[in-house]
C-alpha positions as CSV (number, residue, x, y, z in Angstrom):
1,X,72.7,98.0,51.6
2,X,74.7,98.9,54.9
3,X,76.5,96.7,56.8
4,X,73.8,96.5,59.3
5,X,71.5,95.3,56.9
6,X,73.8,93.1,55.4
7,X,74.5,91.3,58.9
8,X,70.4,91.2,59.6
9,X,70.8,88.3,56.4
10,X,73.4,86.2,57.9
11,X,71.8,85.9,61.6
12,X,68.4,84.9,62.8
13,X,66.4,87.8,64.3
14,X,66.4,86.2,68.1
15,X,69.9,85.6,67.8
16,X,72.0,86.0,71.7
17,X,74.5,84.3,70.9
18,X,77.3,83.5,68.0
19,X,79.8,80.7,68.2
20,X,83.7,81.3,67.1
21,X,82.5,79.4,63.3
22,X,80.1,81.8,63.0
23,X,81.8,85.1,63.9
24,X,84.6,84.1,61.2
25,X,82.6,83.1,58.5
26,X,80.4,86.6,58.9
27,X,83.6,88.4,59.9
28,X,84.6,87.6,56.2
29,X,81.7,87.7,54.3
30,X,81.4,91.8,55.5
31,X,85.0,92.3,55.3
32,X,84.5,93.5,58.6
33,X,87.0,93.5,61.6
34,X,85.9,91.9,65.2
35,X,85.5,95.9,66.3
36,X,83.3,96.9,63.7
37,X,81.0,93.4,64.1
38,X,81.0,94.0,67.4
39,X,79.5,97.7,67.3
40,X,77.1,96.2,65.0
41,X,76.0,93.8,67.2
42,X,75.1,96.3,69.6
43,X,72.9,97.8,67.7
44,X,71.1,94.4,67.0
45,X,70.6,94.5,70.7
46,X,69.2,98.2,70.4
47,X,66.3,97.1,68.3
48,X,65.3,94.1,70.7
49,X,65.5,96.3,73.9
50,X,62.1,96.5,75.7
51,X,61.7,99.6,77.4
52,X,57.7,101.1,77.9
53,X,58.7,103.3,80.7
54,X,61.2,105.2,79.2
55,X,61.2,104.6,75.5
56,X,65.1,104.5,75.5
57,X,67.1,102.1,73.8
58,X,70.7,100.9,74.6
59,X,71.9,97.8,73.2
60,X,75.5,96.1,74.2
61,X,77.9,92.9,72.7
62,X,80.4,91.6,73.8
63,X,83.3,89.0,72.7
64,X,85.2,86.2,75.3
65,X,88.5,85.6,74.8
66,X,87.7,82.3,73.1
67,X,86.1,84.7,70.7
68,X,82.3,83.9,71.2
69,X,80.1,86.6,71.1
70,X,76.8,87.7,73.1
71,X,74.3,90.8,73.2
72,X,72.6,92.6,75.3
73,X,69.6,94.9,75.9
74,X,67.7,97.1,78.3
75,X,64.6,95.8,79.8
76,X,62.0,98.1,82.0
77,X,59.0,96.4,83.8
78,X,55.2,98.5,84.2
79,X,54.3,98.1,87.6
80,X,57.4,97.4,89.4
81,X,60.0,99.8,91.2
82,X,62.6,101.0,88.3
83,X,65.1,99.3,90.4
84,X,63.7,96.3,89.2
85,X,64.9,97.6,85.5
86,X,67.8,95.4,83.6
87,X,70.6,97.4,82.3
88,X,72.1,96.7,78.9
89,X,74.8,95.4,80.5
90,X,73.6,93.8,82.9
91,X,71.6,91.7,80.6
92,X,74.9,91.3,78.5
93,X,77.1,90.1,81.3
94,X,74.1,87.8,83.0
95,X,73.9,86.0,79.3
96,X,77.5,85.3,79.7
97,X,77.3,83.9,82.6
98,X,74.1,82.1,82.1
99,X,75.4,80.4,78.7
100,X,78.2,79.9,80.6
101,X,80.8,82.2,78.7
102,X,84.6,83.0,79.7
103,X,86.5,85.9,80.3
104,X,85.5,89.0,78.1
105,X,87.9,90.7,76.0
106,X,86.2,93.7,74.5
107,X,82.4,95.5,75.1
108,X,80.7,97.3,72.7
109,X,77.5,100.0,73.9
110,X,75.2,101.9,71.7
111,X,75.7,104.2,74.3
112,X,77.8,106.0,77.1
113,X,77.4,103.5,80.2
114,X,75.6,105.2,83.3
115,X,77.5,104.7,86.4
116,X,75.6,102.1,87.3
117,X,76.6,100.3,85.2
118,X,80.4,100.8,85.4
119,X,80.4,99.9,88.7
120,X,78.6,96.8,87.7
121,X,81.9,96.2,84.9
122,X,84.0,96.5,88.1
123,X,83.4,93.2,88.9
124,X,84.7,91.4,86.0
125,X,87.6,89.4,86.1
126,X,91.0,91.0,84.2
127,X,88.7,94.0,83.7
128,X,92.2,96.0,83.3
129,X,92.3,94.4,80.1
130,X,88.8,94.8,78.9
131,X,88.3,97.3,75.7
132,X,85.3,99.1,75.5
133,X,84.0,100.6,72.4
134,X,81.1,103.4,72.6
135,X,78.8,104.7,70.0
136,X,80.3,104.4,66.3
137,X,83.7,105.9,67.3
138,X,84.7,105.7,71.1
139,X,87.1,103.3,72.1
140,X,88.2,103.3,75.6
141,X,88.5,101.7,79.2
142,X,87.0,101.3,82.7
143,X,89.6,103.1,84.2
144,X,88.9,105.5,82.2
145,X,85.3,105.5,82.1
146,X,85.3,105.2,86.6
147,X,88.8,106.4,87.7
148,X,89.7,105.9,91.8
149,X,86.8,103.2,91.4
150,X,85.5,101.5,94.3
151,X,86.9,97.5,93.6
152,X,86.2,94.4,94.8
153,X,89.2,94.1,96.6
154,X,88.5,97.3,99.0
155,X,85.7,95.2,100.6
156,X,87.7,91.9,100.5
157,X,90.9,91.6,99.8
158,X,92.0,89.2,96.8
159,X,88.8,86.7,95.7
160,X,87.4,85.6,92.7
161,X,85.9,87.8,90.5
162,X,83.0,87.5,88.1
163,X,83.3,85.2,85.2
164,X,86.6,84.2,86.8
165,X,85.3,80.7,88.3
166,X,82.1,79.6,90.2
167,X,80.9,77.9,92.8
168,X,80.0,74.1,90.8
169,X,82.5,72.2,93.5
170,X,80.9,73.6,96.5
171,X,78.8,70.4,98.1
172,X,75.0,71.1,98.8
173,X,72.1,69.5,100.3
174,X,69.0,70.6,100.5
175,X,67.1,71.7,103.8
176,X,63.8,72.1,102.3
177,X,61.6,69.4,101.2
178,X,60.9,69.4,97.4
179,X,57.9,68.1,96.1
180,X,58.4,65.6,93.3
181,X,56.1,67.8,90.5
182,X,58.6,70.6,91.3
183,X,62.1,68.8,91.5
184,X,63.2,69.1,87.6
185,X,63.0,73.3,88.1
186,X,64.3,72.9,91.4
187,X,67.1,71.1,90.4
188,X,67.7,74.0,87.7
189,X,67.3,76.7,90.3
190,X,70.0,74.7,93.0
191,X,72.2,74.8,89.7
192,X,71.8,78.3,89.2
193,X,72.8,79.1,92.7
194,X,75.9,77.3,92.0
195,X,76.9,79.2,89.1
196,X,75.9,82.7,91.4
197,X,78.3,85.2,92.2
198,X,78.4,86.6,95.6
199,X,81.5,86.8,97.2
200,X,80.2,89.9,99.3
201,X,77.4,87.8,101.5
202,X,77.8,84.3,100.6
203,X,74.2,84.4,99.8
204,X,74.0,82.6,96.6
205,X,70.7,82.6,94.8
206,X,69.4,81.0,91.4
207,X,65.7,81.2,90.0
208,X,64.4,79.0,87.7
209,X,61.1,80.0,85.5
210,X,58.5,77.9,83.8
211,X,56.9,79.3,81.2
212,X,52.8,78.6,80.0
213,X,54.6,77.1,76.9
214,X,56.4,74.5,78.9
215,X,60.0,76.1,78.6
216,X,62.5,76.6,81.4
217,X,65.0,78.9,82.8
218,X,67.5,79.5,85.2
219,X,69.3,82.7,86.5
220,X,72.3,83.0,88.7
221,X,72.3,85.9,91.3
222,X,75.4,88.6,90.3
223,X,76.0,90.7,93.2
224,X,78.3,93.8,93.2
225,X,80.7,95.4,95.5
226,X,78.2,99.0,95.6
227,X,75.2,96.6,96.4
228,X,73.0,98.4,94.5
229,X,73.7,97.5,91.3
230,X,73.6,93.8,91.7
231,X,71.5,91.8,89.5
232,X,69.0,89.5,90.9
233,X,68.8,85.8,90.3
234,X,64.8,86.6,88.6
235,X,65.6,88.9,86.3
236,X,68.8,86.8,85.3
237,X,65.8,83.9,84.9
238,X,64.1,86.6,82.8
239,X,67.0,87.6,80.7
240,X,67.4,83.8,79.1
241,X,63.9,83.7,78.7
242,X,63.8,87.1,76.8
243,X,67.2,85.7,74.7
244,X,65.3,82.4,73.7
245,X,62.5,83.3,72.6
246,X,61.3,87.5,73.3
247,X,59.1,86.2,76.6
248,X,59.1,89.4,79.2
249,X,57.0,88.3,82.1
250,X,53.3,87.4,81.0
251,X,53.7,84.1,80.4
252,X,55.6,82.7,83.7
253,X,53.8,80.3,85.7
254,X,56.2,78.6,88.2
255,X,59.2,80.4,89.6
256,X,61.1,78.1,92.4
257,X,64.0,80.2,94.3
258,X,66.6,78.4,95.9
259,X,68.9,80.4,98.3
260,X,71.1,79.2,101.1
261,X,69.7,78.6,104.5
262,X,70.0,81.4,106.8
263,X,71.1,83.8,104.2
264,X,71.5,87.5,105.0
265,X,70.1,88.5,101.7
266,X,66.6,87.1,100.9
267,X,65.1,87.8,97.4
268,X,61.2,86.1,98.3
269,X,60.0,89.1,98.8
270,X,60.8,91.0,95.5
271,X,59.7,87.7,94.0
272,X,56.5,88.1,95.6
273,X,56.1,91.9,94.6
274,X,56.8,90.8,91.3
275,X,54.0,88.1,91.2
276,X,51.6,90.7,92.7
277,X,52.4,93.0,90.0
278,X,52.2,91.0,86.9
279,X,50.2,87.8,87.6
280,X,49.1,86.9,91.2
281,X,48.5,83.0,90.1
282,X,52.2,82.5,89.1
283,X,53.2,79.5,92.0
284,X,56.5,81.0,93.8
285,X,58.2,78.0,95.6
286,X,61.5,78.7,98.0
287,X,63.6,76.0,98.6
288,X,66.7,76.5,100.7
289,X,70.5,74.6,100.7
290,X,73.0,74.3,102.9
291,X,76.7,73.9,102.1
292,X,77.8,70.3,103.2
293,X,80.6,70.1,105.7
């Protein structure tokens, strides 16, 4: 039995996430090191990836420095724009985030990232001390992976970065009415625009999803110094979804946004597209905050 198969006994298949506890105890039981569980891990997230446009498969992990450990997969939607695709990594770092994990110490990637998704890595807080491990074998940087990289800190100076610290003290209050059968996923989206990162604009987002079964979930916007490869508060909604319980899209029948009044960046619309795509009954309600002065 390989060591793959041998870590398929010890975890549940719709495993995301494994405490410190657990990582020990499995750590031991494979006479493995973190490295080599790790790259396994990422190949747990290749198997789960969902990908009918291209058929290709990357799974990621990754371990905080208070040694918990997430994964990651790719995720491609029929009928949308493939901009609306989630990288590996972006589903990796946005189930950090979303589970509220700390800073990362060392990636793992079934497979070379695409520049896309470097840049995206850019944003992560002591990234100079983030190891990445490729493939079976590779064992590298971001510096070296995106040398002379365009940072954070050419658009703005010294400010927080990703995973770093988020925006829980700022004071909101709410500019839209909320209708009482709606406040419960409201109140998740507002708290998912707290946790959003978006130093850049300001314009912090969160979507919260309600499922047919009853279930909710709540994504934080990640935004990214190239722009393009920011991650959108709904697909963050859909990555916890898809980490609980393998749900892609067919079965969402609320989504509330919440974004800040008078916000420069304005996700409705791509929300909308999405709805028109997949399932034109799903209700789309936008509620907007305002910091409180």
């Amino acid at each position: 039995m390989s060591k793959l198969e041998e870590l398929a006994t010890l975890i549940t298949p719709k495993t995301y996430q494994i405490t410190p506890k657990q990582a020990l105890l499995i750590t031991k039981t494979l006479q493995i090191s973190d490295d080599e569980f790790l790259r396994l891990l990422a190949k747990f997230g290749l198997d789960r990836a969902y990908a009918p446009i291209s058929g290709f498969h990357v799974g990621s992990a990754a371990v905080t420095v208070e040694g918990a450990y997430f994964i990651g997969n790719n995720m491609e939607f029929l009928g949308l724009p493939l901009s609306a695709a989630i990288h590996s990594e972006q589903f990796l770092i946005s189930n950090v985030l979303g589970n509220r994990g700390t800073i990362l110490k060392t990636v793992a990637i079934t497979h070379s990232p695409c520049g896309h998704c470097r840049q995206f890595f850019n944003e992560l807080y002591e990234i100079e001390n983030l190891t990445i491990l490729i493939g079976d074998d590779i064992t590298t940087n971001l510096n070296e992976l995106l040398p002379n990289s365009f940072k954070p800190r050419d658009l703005l100076g010294d400010t927080n970065l990703l995973l770093q610290e988020n925006s829980d003290s700022i004071e909101l209050e709410i500019v839209t009415p909320i209708d009482e059968e709606s406040k419960e996923l409201s109140d998740l989206a507002i708290k998912a625009l707290q946790h959003s990162y978006a130093p850049y604009t300001n314009c912090y987002s969160g979507v919260a999803i309600l499922t047919a079964s009853g279930n909710k979930f709540a994504g934080s916007y990640i935004e990214n110094a190239a722009y393009n490869p920011s991650l959108p508060p709904l697909q963050a909604s859909i990555v916890l979804s898809y980490a609980h319980n393998g749900g892609v899209y067919e079965n969402i029948s609320e989504i509330v946004v919440a974004q800040m009044e008078d916000s420069a960046v304005d996700h409705i619309g791509d929300i909308n597209s999405f709805c028109q795509s997949t399932n034109p009954n799903i209700i789309v309600r936008n509620i907007r905050v305002r910091q409180k002065l």
